[in-house]
C-alpha positions in Angstrom: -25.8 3.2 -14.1 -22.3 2.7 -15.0 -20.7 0.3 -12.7 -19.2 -3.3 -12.6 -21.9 -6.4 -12.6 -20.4 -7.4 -9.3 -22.4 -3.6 -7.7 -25.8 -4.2 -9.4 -28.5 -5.0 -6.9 -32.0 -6.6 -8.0 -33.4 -3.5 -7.4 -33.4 -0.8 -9.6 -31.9 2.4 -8.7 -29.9 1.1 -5.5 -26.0 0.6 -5.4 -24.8 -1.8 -2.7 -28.3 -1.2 -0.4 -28.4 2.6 -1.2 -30.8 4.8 -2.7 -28.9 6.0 -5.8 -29.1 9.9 -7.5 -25.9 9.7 -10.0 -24.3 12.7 -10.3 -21.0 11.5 -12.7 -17.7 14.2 -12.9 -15.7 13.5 -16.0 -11.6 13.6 -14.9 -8.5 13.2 -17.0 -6.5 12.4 -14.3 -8.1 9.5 -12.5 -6.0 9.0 -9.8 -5.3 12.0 -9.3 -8.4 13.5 -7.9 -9.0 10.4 -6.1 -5.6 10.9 -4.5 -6.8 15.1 -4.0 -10.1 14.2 -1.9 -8.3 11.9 0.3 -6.4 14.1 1.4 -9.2 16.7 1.8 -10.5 13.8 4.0 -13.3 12.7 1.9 -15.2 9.8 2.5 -14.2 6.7 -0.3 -17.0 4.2 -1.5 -14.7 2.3 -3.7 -11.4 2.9 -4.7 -10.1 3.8 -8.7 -10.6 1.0 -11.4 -10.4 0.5 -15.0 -13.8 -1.2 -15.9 -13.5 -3.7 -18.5 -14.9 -1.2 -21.3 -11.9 1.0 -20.8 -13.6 3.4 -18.2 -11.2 4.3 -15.2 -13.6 5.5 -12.2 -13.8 5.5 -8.3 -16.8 6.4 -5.9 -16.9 8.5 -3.1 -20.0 9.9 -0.7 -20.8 13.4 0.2 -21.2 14.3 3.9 -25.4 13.4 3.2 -24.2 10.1 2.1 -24.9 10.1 -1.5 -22.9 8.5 -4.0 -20.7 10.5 -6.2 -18.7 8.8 -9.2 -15.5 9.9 -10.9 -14.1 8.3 -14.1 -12.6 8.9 -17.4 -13.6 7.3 -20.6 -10.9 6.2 -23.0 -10.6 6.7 -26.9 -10.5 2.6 -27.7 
């Protein structure tokens, strides 16, 4: 799972409490898309950051609740 230390749970397979199925979506423009779905009044889990290994990414959560992530990967 590719998120920050500070969303790992001791259990395997859970984000912040919740069952987690990872379906990633690649994006160039970050920010973007994040700023796209907001305004198509989707529902945000955590808002775009650049992970420490270069990775920008945000989260959001279909209408069933599970956990989408977004992100791009840069060239370092």
């Amino acid at each position: 799972m590719a998120c920050a230390p500070s969303c790992q749970t001791e259990e395997r397979g859970f984000w912040y409490g919740h069952p987690l199925q990872e379906r990633a979506q690649t994006m160039v423009d970050v920010d973007g898309e994040y700023a796209r779905l907001m305004g198509l009044g989707v529902s945000s889990v955590q808002e775009p950051e650049t992970q420490p290994w270069g990775q920008r990414n945000f989260w959001i959560a279909d209408p069933e609740g599970n956990y989408i992530e977004v992100g791009s990967f840069s060239a370092r």
